[in-house]
N, C-alpha and C positions, 0 to 999 in steps of 0.2 A: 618716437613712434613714426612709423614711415607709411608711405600707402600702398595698397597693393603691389607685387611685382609678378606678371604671367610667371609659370612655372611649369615644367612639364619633367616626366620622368625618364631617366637618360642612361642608365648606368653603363660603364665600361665595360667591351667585350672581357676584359682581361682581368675583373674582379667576379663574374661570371665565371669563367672559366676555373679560375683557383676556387670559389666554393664548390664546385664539379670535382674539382679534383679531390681535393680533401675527404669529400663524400666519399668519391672512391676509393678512396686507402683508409678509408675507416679500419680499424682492426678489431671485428666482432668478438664478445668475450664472451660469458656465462649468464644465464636466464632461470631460476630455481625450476623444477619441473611441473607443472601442471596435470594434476588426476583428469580424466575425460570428464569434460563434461564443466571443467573448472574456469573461473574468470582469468582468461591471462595478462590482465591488467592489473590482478590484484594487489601484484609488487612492486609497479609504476609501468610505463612504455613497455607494451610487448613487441619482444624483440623479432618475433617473426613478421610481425607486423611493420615494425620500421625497417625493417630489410626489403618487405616487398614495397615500403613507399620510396626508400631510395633509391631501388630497379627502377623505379617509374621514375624519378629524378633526374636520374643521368643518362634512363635511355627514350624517355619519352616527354618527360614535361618541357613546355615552350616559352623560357623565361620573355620573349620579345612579345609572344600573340598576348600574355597576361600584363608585358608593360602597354600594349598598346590598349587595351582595357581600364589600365589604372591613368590612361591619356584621355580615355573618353570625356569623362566632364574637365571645365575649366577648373582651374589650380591656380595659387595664387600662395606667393611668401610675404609678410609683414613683419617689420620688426615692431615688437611692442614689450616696454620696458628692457632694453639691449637683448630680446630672447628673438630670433626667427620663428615665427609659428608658421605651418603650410597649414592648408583650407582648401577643401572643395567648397565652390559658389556657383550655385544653378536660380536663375533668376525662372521663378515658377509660373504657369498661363493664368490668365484671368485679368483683370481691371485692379483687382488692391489686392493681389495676394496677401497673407498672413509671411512671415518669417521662420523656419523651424530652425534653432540649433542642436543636431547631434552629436553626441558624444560616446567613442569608443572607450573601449576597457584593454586591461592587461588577460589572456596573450592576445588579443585583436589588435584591429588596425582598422584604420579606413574603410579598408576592403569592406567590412563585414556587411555596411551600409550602401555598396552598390549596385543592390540587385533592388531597393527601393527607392534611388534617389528618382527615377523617370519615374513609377506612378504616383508620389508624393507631387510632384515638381508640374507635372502636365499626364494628369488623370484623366484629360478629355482622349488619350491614345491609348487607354485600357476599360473604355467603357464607360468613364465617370464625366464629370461635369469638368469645366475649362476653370471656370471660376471657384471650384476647389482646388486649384490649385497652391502650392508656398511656396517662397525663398527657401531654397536648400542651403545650410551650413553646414558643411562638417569638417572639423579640425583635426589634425594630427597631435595629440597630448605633447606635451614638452617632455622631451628627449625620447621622445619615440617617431618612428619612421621620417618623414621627412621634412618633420621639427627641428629648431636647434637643441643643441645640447645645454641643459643648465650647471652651471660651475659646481651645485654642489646639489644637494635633494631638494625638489619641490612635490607641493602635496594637492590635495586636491580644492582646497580651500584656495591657496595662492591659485589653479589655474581657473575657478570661479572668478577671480577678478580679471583677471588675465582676458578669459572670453566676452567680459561684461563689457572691456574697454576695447576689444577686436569688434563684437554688434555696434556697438553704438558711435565711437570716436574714429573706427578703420573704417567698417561698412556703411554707417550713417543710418541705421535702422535704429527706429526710437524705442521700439519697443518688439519683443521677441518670445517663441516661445520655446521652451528647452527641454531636449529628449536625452534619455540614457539609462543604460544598462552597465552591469558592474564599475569601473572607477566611475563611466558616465555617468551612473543613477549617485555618485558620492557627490561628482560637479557641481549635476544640475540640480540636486538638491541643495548644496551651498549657493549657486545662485539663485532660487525662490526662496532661499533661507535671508540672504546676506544680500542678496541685488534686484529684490524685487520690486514692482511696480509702486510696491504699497510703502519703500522704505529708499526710494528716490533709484532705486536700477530701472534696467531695462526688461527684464524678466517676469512679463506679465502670465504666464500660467508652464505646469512642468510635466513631464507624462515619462516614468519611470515603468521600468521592464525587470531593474532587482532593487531590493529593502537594502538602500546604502545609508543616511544620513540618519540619525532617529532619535524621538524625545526618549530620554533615562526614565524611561515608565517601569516599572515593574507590573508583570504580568497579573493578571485579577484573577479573570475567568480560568476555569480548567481547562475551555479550547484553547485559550492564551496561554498557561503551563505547561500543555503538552505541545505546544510550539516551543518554546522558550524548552524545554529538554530535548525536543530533537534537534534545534541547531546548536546547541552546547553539544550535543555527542555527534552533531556533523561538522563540528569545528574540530573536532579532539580527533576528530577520524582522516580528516580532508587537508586540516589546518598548516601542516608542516611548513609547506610553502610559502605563506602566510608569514610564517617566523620569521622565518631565514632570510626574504625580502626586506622584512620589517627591522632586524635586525643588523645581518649581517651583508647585503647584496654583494659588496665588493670580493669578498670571498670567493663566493660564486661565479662570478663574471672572469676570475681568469680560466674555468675551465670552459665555459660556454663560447666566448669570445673567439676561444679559438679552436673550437668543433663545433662545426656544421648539423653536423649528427647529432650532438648533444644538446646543443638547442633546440632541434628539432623535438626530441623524446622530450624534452622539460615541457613545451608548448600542445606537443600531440597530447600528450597526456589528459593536458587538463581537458582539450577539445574532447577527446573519448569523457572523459569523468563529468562532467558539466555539461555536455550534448545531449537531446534526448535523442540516443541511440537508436530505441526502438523500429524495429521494420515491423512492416504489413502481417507477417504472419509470428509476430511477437518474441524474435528472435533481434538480439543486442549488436549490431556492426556498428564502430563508429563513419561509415562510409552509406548507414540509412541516412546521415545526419549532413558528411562535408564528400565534397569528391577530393580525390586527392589532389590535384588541379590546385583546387582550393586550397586546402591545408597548404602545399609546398609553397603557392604563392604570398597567404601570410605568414610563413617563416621566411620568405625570403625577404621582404619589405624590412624582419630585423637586420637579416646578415647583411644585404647591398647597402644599407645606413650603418651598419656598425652601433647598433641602437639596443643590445640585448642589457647591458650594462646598467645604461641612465634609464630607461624602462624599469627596471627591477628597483632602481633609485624612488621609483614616487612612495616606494610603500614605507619606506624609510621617511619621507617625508609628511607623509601620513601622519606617523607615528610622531618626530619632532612636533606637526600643526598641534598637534592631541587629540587627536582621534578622529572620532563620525560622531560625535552627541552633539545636540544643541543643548542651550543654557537649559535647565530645570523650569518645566510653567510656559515654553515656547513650544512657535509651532512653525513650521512653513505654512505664509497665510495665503497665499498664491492658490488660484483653483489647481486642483493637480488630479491627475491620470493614472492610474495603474492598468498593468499588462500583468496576470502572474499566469506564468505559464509551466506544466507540472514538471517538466526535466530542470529546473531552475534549485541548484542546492539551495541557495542562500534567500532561501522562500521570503515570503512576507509574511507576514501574521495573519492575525486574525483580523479582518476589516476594525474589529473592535477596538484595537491595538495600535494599529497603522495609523487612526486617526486621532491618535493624541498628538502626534507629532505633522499633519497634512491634511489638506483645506480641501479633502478628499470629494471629485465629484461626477467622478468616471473610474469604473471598477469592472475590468474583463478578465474571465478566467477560461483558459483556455484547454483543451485535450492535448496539444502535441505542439512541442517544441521546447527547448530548454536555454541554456543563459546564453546563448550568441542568438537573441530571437530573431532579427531584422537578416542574418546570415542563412538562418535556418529554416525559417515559415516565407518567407518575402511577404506576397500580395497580406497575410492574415497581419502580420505586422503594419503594414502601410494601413489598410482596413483598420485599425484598433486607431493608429493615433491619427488617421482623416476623422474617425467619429470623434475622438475628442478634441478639435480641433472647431468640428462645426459645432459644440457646444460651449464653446470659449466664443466663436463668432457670435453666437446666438443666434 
């Protein structure tokens, strides 16, 4: 274990250049046709749509003004257990800040989280009090963006310890509190699971934005049935993905690896499908939700790493830990936070249901936003976990 080392983001004109190029010799092929009026997403990546994001790539996006962006907070590498982990660390205003660790998901990145690190971190420069302020964490998953690469699959269990011994033995914080949506909400639920306060961790309370970790309850009530059937037939509808990560990644990774394009479409995708799309006058763009700015910059955080690969690897790893259950009769005992918010597939249950498994004692349900929340709402996300925050302070 090593101690921090400053880190900043650097990449070569001339590995820039060659994902430009490649973009450009893309060789468009076939897209089935769409009636008026029809989803042209409904086959995966529409293709008129990534043509017009890759015009915008090569003749207009600014990979330098977006590195210098991804430069703005301090950055830092650690090695812990021979893995390089990278970390944003923003030491927050106030006399005793609290600690937040957050935790991105697959297809995200860092990114998603820094349009909230400043009112999280010093809330006295958006209206709020000083002394609401936190320590901001946020890490890069292993083997993704500007993480090391792990030799073979890790899961979200192993990067629970992983983080537990980064808070406390890297950073010196004794105790912390941990955020996350999609792999995030699997983490940070294995660390209020497995490294909490209550069971000698550092992980005194957890505030989730999707239903990742969860007790093997069988559903009771009939509002718990008719959840428990709509995510079985939104898993059998959404799921593919899912497999083939969980199964087969390496497959996949030699055709991604080396199209630009292809990476692109696999990741746009899910952003259109998991975004709450929705515009003001109830029409579906995935661009109510990400500017394209946005999207090309977190695809390109995979291609400048060479990261699409060992990323698709956790879910393989996943599947080796043994899943997202805890033991049968357990529970995460940690006070914990929910955010559900309606464009979110992988819903949560029924409060009824959620609390077999979570020491549930902050529950927001919101109108708009979907699974990249903190990317997608900003300030209403920062707003959700400051209030559960000052109810952990007391």
């Amino acid at each position: 274990m090593t101690s921090p080392t400053p880190f900043k983001v650097d990449i070569p004109p001339s590995m820039i250049d060659g994902i430009l190029a490649k973009v450009r010799q893309y060789e468009w092929h076939e897209m089935p046709e769409i009636d008026d009026g029809g989803d042209r997403w409904a086959y995966g990546a529409d293709m008129a749509y990534m043509k017009e994001l890759c015009e915008h790539w090569t003749h207009k996006y600014d990979w330098r003004a977006w590195e210098t962006k991804l430069n703005a907070f301090p950055q830092f590498i650690a090695e812990i257990d021979g893995l390089q982990i990278h970390f944003l660390h923003v030491k927050g205003s106030g006399t005793n800040p609290e600690t937040l660790l957050m935790t991105h998901g697959w297809p995200g990145s860092v990114l998603e989280f820094y349009d909230v690190i400043e009112p999280l971190a010093h809330p006295e420069r958006f209206g709020g009090k000083a002394d609401d302020g936190v320590n901001i964490v946020v890490p890069s998953l292993p083997g993704y963006g500007f993480s090391g690469k792990p030799k073979k699959p890790v899961g979200p269990k192993y990067t629970a310890a992983l983080w537990d011994k980064l808070m406390r033995d890297v950073l010196g914080y004794e105790s912390y509190i941990a955020q996350g949506g999609d792999w995030g909400s699997v983490v940070t639920g294995w660390l209020g699971y497995e490294h909490g306060a209550n069971k000698g961790g550092g992980c005194k309370a957890i505030h989730l934005n999707m239903y990742g970790v969860r007790a093997p309850a069988m559903p009771e009530t009939d509002e718990e049935k008719k959840w428990a059937e709509g995510m079985a037939f939104m898993v059998e509808m959404e799921g593919a993905y899912l497999r083939l990560q969980m199964t087969k990644p390496q497959s996949l990774s030699y055709a991604m690896m080396d199209s630009p394009v292809g990476a692109a479409a696999w990741i746009v995708e899910k952003f259109n499908t998991w975004g709450d799309t929705r515009g003001p006058d109830g029409s579906s763009h995935i661009e109510h939700a990400f500017s394209k700015d946005t999207l090309i910059t977190n695809i390109m955080i995979y291609l400048v790493t060479r990261t699409f690969n060992t990323a698709t690897w956790f879910y393989r790893g996943m599947f080796e830990e043994g899943g997202t259950n805890m033991a049968p009769g357990t529970q995460v005992e940690v006070p914990t936070g929910v955010a559900a918010f309606p464009g979110e597939l992988f819903t949560f249950p029924p409060r009824s249901m959620a609390e077999k498994g979570y020491n549930i004692i902050h529950w927001s349900d919101f109108d708009k936003g979907g699974h990249f929340a903190a990317l997608e709402t900003g300030h209403v996300f920062a707003e959700d976990v400051q209030g559960f925050i000052k109810k952990i302070r007391g």
